[in-house]
N, C-alpha and C positions, 0 to 999 in steps of 0.2 A: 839168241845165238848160242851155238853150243861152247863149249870151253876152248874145243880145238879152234872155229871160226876166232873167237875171239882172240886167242893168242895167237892166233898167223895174224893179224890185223898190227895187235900190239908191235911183232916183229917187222912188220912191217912199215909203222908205222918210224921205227927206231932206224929204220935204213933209208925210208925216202923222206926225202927235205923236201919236196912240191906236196906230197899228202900232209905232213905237218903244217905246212903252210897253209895249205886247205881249211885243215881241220880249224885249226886257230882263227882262222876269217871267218866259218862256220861258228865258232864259236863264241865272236865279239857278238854277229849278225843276232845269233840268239841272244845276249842280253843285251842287245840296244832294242830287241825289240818287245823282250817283255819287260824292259827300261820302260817305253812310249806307252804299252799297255796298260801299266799301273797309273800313267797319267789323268786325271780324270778333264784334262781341256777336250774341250771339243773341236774336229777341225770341218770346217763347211768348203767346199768347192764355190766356185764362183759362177755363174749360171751359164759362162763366157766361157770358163773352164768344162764344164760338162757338156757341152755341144762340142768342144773341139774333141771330146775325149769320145763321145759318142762317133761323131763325123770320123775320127782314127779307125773305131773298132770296125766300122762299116768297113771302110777300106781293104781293111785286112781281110773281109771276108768275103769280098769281090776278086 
């Protein structure tokens, strides 16, 4: 981004309270997830789970 994009952003960010609020939920979302990243558990679906979730996607693309 050039200098000007970046500081119309800034200013804007200084006036709207719903972008701020944005940004910050954007911002927990990113370290909860490279929080789980660095976990080294493993997580398995359930075999019950993967047929419903297959059976979903079908769906949607009907």
């Amino acid at each position: 981004m050039t200098v000007y994009e970046r500081t119309g952003i800034r200013l804007h960010l200084m006036m709207c309270v719903l972008c701020r609020r944005y940004r910050k939920q954007l911002l927990l979302i990113r370290s909860l997830l490279r929080k789980d990243n660095s976990d080294t558990t493993t997580h398995h679906l359930s075999e019950e789970a993967r047929k419903r979730i297959a059976r979903e996607l079908t769906n949607e693309t009907d």
